[in-house]
Structures are given as C-alpha cells and as structure tokens.
C-alpha positions in Angstrom: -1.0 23.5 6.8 -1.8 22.2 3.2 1.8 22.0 2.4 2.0 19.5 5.2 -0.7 17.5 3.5 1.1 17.8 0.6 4.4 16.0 1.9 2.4 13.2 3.9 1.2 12.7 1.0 3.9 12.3 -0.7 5.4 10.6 1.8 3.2 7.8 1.7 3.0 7.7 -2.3 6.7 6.7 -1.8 6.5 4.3 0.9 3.5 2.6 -1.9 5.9 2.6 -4.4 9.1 1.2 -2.4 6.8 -1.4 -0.7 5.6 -2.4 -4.5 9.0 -2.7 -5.8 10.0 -5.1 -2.9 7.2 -7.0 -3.0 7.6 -7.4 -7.2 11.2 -8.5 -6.3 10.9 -11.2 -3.5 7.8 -12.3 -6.1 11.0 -12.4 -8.6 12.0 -15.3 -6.2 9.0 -16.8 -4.9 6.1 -16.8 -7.9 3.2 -16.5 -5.4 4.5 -13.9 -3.0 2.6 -10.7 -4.8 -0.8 -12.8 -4.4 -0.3 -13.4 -1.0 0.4 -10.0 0.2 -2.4 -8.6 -2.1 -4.5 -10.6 -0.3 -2.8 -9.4 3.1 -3.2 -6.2 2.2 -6.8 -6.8 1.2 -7.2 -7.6 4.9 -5.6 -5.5 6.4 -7.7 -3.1 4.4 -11.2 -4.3 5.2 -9.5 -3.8 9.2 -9.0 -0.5 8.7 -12.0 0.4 7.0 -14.0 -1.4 10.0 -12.0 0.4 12.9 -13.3 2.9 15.4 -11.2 5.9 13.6 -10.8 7.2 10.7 -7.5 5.4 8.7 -7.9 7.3 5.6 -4.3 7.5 5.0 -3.3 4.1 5.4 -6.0 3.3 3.2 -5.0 5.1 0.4 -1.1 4.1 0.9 -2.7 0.4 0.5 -4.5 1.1 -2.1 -1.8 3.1 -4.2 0.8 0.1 -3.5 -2.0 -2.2 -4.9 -2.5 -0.1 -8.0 1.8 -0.1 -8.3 2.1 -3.2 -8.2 -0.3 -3.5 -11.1 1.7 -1.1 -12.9 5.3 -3.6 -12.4 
C-alpha cells in the first residue's frame, strides 16, 4: 500500500505543477488572473478545511500549486 501513496502523491504534485503553469500563462495574458485564482484557491481551501471529512489531499495539491506558482 505505501507505493500507492507514493504515486497519489505524485499524482497530485503534477496535477500542482500543470495547474500552476496554466494559470502563470493565461496570467501571461490577463495580468490579474494569478491573484484571482490564488484567492480562489484560498477559498476553496478554507472549504475544505471546514468540511465534514477529512480533504487532506486536496489540501496539500492546493497548497503545492500555490507554493509553484511562487516558484514561476
């Protein structure tokens, strides 16, 4: 079983990273695009955190895409 939790996670380091890289493109575009989805993803967060189960995962995949898109 740990090698499963090893390609989730991986898994979802990579869907981070893709969604950062689309997000620093359309921002190429549209200047205020990055703060508006940080700020959706902020959100969206703070839902997850507050829900009835345990969201862990997406969690962490919001948080890695926000540290990624520090990173661009």
């Amino acid at each position: 079983m740990a090698g499963d939790k090893a390609g989730l996670d991986q898994t979802r380091l990579a869907l981070a990273a893709v969604a950062a890289c689309i997000v620093q493109a359309l921002g190429e575009q549209e200047p205020d695009v990055q703060a508006k989805v940080e700020k959706n993803m902020e959100k969206l967060y703070m839902s997850l955190r507050e829900g009835p189960v345990s969201n862990v995962g997406a969690m962490e995949t919001l948080r890695w895409t926000k540290e990624f898109l520090k990173e661009l």
